[in-house]
N, C-alpha and C positions, 0 to 999 in steps of 0.2 A: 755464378759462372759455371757452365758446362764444365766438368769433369775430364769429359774428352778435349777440351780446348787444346791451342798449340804454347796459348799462355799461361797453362793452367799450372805448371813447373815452377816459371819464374814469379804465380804470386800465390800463396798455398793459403792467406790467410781471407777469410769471407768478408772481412770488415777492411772497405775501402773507401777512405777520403776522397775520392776523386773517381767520374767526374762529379760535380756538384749539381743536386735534384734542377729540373727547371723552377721551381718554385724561388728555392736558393738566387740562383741566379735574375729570376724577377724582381726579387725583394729586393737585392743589393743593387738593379738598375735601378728602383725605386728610389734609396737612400740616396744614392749618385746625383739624380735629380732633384732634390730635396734640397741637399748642397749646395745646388748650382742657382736655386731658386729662391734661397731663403739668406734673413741678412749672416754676414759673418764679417770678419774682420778684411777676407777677401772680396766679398762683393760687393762691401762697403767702398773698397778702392778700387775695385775694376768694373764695378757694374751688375746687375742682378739678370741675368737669362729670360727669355722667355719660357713658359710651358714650354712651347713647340721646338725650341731651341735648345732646353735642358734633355728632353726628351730624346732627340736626334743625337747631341752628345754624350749621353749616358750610355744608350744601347750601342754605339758604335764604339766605346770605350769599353763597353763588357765584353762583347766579341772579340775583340782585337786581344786583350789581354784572355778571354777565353782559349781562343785560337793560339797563342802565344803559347799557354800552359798545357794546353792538350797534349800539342805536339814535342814538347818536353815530358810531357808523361809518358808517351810511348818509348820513351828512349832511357828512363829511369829506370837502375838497376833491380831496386828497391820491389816495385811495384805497387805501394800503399797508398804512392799518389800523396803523401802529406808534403814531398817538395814545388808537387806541384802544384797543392793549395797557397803554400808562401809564394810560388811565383804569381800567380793570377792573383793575389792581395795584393804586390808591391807591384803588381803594373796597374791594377785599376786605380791604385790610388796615387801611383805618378802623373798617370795621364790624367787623372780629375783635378789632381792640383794645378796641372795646364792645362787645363780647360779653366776651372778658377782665374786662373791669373792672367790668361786670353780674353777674357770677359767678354761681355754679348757682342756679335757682329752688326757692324752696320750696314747698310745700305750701299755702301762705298766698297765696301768687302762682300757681301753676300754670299761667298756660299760658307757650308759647314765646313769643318776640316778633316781631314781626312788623314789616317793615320797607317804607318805601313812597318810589319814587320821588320827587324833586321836579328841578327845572327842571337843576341844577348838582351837585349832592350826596344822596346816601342817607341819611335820618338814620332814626334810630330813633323810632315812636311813642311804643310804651311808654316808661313812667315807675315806678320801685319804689322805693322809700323807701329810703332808706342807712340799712344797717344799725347798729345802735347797740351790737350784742354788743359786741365790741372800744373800750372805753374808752379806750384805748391808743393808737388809730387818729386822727390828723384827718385828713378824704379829701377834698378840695374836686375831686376830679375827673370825678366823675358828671355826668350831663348830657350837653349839646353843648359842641363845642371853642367856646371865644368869649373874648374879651382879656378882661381884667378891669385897671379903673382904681380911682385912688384911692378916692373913693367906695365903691366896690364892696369894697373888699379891706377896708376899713373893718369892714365889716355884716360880711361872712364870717370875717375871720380874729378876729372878737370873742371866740371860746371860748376861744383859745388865750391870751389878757391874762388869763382869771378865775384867781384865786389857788388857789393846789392844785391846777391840775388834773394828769392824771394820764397826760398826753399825753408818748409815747415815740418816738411814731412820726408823720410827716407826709409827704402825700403830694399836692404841687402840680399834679402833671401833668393835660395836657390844659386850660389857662388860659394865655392868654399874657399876663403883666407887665409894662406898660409903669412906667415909669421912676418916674413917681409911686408907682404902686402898692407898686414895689418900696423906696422910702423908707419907706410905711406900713407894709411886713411888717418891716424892717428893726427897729428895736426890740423888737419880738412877739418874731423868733427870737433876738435878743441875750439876753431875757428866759427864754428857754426852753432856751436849747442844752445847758446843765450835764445833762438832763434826757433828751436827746433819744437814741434807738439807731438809728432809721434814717432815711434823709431821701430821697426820690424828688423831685427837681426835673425829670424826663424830659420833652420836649414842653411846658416853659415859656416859650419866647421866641418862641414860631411867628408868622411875619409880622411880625415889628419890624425896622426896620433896623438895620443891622447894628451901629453906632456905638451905638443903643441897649439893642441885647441885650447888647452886652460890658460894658457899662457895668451893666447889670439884675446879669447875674453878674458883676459885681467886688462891688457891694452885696451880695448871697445871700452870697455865697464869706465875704466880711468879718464878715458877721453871724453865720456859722456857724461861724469858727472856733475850735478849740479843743474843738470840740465830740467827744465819744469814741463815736464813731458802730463801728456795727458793718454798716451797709447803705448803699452811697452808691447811687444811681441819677440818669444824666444823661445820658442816651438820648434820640435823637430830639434834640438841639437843635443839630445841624450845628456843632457845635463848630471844626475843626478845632483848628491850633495858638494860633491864638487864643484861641479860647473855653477850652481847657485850662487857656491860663496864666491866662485872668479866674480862675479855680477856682483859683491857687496857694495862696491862702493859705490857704484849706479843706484840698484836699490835703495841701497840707505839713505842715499838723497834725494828719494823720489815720495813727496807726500799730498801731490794732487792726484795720480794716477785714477785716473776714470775707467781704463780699461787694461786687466792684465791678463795674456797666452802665456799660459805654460804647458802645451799638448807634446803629447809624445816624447818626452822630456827625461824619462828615467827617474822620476819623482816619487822616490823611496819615502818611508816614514824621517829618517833623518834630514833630506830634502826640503820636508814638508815643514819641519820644523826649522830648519833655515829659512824659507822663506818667510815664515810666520814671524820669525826673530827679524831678519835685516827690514823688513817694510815697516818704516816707522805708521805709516797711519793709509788705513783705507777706507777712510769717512764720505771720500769723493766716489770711492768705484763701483762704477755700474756693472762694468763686465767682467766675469772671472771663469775662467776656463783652466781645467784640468785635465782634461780629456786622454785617454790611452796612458793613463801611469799604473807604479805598482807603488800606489798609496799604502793600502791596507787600513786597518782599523786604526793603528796607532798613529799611522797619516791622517788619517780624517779626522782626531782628535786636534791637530796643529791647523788643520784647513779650518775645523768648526770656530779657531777661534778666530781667523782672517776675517769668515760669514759673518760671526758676531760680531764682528766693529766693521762691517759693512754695510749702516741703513739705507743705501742710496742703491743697493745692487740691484738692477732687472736682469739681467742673464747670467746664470750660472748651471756651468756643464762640469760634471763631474763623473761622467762615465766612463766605463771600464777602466775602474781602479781599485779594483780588486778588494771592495769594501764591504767588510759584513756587518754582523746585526748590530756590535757594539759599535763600530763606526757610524754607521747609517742613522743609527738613532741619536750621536752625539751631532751629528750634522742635520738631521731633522728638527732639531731643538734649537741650533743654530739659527736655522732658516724663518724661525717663528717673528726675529725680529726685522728680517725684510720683507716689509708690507708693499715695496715699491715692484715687488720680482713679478715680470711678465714672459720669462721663458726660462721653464725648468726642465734641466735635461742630466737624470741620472743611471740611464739605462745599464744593463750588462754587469749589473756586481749582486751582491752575494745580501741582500739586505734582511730577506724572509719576513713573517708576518709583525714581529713584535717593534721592528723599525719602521714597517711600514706603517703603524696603527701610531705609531710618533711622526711620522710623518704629516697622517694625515692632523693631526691638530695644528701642524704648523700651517698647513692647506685651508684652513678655515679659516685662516686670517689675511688670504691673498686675494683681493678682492681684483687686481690686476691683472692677473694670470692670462695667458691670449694662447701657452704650448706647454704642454705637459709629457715629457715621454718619461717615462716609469715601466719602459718592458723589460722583461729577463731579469723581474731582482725578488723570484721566489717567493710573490707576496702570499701568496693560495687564496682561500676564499676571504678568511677573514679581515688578510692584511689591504685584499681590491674594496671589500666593502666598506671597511674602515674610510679609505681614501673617496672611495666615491660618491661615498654619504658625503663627506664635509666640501668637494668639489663642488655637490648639488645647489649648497646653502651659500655657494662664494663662487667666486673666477663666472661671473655673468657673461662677459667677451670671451670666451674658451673657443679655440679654435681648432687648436688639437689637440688631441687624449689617445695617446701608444701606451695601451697596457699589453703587448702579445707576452707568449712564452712566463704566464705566472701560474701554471697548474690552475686557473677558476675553470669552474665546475657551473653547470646549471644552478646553483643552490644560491651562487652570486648576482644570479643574473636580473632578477628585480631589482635591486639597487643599482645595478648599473645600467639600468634601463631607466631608470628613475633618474639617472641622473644626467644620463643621454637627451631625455625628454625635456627637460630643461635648457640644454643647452642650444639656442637656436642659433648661434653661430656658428656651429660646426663647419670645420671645411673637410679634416680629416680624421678615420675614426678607427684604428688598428689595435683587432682583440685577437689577432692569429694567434697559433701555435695554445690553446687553451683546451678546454674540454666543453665547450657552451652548451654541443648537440645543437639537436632541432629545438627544443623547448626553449634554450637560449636564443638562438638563433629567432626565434618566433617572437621573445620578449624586445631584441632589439629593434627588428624590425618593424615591429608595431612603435616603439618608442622616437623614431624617424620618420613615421608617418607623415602627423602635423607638424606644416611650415618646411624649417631646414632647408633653405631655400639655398642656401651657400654650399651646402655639400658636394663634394669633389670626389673622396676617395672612400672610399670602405674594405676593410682587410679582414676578414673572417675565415682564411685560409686555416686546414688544419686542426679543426674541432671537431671534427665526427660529424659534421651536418648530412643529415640526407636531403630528398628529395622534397620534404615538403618545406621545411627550414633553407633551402637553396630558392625555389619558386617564391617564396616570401619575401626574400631580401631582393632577389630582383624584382619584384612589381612594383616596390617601393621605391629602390634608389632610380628606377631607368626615367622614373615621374621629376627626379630631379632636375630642374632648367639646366645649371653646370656644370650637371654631374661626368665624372671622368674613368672612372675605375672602379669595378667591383672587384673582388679576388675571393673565389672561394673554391680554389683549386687545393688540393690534398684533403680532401672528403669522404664522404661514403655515401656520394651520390648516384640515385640506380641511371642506368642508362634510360629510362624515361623520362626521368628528373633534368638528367642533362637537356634534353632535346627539347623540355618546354624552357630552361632558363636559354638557352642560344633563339628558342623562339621568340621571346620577349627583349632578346637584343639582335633580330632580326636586320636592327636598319641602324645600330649603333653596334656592329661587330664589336669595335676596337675597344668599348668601356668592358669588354668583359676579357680577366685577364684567363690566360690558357687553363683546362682542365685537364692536362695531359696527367697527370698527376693523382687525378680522381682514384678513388678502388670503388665503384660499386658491389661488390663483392666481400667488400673491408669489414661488416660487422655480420653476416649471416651464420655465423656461428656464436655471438657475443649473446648467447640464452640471458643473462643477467643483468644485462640492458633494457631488457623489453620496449626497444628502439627498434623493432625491425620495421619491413616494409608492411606488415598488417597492421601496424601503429600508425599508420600512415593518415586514415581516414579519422583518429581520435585530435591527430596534429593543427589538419587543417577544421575542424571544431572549434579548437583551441585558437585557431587564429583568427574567427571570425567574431568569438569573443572576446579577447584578451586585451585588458589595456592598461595600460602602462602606471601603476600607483602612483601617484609623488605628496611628499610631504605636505601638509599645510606651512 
């Protein structure tokens, strides 16, 4: 910032959170979409999006909470901008949750929704009737988050007292239950548990103190025991070890459980061990989610033993839980005995190379495998090659491979070209935030050549790619029949490099995501790269050669 600025007073220091790079905010429309498109526990109940429809509500959800947070930043005494990063988190990921739980529009409804500022919070306008297909279903979550009291829980939870009905499934979340209320459901579920298969209590205690959410869930827990649930969901209600053990007595009588949420949960290493002690058996469960806690190592020592008497698991998300190398590798050893796991997802912790080179032997036995994301956990060269050698010889259906943000270097990049080259399912393929260069870049590209006919997305944002490693990767992917997305914004590509890859996506603008981000300029000084623009004519040589090794 200018020196001379008029803000230059109230922020002195050069390092600012806010606003956030456009790259940034591409990536996290990205995930947003992702979300909205892929299964979960939510679009399993409310419906799976289109592309086209994911697509419109993500970017319209990132603006909106962009906008929201900007204009809170101006107003911020601070000037760091770090409050206004928490703000544009906790609206994009309000308004995705309603959008999750809005689920795909029909034809009946048609248009997108649209969403409008107010003084504190984003809410949604629109309004769409709950759907009534699902008999099965009672959903009390639609709408705005807002407590609900005796009275209230009265009128609403009435359907569930009528005799016969034919309710299997209940889904509370997004209501917060104070103490009365939870005495009126208190009967209701007593009356229905024998009956029941899944139960989402997720995001039911929001804003209660604390003495009365433990007490909320000792009543739920009490009322539902016994019950032979095959779905628990208790996500979102800051659990920790407390709140775990209010649930023992649910728990403890739960030994079909097929699928268990515990996200965002305050899932401390003590936690972790509570839950590992009250679940008598998880011989049935497919689904286990951890997602957003503060595990730690000595947490993922109690989780690995869950894994381990889990032979039946296909999904298990355990990211960002703050898990390092002696966790990581206790839980990689775990996973060696789920031969059934077809989506692994442990991005965002702290694993480094020698968890990952444990990891990957458990990887050689996954012959299942369809999504792999593995970015941001420190792996470096040896810990990607490790994983991507034993990927190559297993997971034949792989559909997606997210290694960005692990320090690989060019030095990795025939193995993971080698192992690219193999995988003809590819849908999507994210190495950002890495160091690949052009050389890298040149090895992938060549290794997506042949077939890959399913390819969608490619992320190579962020690796020091120039000009001739940029022009490679697009002549490749734009040959793809449905292909959707290149990104190779935040580069060191020269401004000539730009204007042939925008030429090559001349008549398909939109698969190419913005370069505003580019530095052409970014390495002309790096003498010890010997990657400059004179390197240039050695590069494409190289590509006209190059092909992709792979094992016998």
């Amino acid at each position: 910032m200018d020196a001379t600025s008029p803000n230059s007073e109230r922020r002195p220091f050069s390092i600012k959170l806010w606003p956030p790079s456009q790259n940034t905010r591409q990536m996290l429309v990205e995930r947003m979409r992702n979300n909205l498109t892929t299964k979960s526990i939510f679009t399993q109940r409310y419906g799976v999006l289109t592309q086209e429809e994911a697509e419109q509500n993500a970017k319209k959800i990132e603006d909106v909470a962009f906008s929201s947070a900007n204009e809170h930043y101006e107003k911020e005494p601070d000037g760091d901008g770090s409050s206004a990063v928490q703000l544009y988190a906790r609206e994009c990921s309000k308004l995705l949750l309603e959008a999750l739980k809005r689920g795909p529009r029909t034809k009946e409804f048609g248009e997108v929704p649209t969403f409008e500022k107010t003084e504190d919070v984003t809410e949604e306008l629109t309004s769409e009737k709950v759907s009534t297909a699902d008999v099965t279903l009672f959903d009390i979550s639609k709408g705005q988050r807002a407590f609900i009291e005796a009275e209230e829980a009265e009128e609403i939870l009435r359907p569930l007292k009528e005799p016969g009905n034919s309710y299997t499934k209940i889904c509370f979340s997004n209501r917060s239950f104070g103490l009365e209320a939870a005495r009126v459901a208190e009967p209701i579920l007593v009356s229905i548990k024998s009956q029941l298969k899944e139960v989402d209590l997720s995001d039911f205690v929001a804003g209660r103190p604390e003495a009365e959410a433990l007490e909320v869930m000792t009543i739920f827990s009490a009322a539902l025991e016994g019950s032979v649930l095959k779905s628990l969901n208790l996500s979102d209600n800051a659990l920790g070890e407390k709140g775990v053990r209010a649930f023992g007595a649910l728990l403890e009588s739960q030994s079909s459980l097929e699928e268990l949420y515990l996200m965002n949960d305050g899932i401390s290493k003590e936690a972790a061990r509570a839950v590992c002690e009250l679940i008598p058996s998880t011989e049935k469960l497919r689904v286990l989610q951890f997602h957003n806690n503060m595990t730690g190592d000595e947490g993922a020592q109690a989780i690995s033993d869950v894994v381990k008497h889990s032979p039946l698991l296909e999904d298990f998300r355990c990211s960002s839980t703050r898990i390092g190398s002696e966790g990581g590798t206790a839980l990689s050893e775990a996973l060696e005995s789920c031969t059934r796991l077809k989506k692994l997802d442990l991005r965002d912790n702290m694993f480094g190379v020698e968890a990952g080179v444990a990891l990957s032997k458990a990887l050689s036995n996954h012959a299942d495998l369809t999504e792999v994301y593995l970015s941001y956990l420190n792996l470096e060269d040896d810990g990607t090659v490790a994983i991507t050698n034993a990927l190559k010889g297993s997971a034949p259906l792989l559909e997606i491979l997210e290694l960005a943000g692990n320090d690989i270097t060019v030095e990795a990049a025939p193995v993971i070209s080698a192992c690219v080259a193999a995988k003809q399912h590819l849908t999507k393929l994210n190495l950002a935030e890495n160091e690949l260069k052009d050389d890298g870049a040149v090895q992938i590209s060549k290794a997506l050549e042949q077939g890959h006919d399913q390819l969608k997305v490619v992320d190579m944002s962020s690796n020091f790619i120039r000009r001739a490693g940029a022009r490679q990767l697009a002549q490749v992917v734009i040959q793809k029949p449905g292909f959707k997305q290149l990104n190779i914004n935040a580069n060191i590509i020269s401004e000539e490099g730009i204007d042939e890859v925008k030429e090559i996506f001349k008549n398909s603008p939109d698969m190419l995501e913005s370069l505003e981000e580019n530095d052409p300029e970014g390495g002309d000084d790096d003498e010890e790269s010997g990657e400059g623009e004179g390197n240039e004519d050695e590069l494409e040589s190289k590509m006209k050669n190059l092909e992709v090794k792979q094992d016998d």
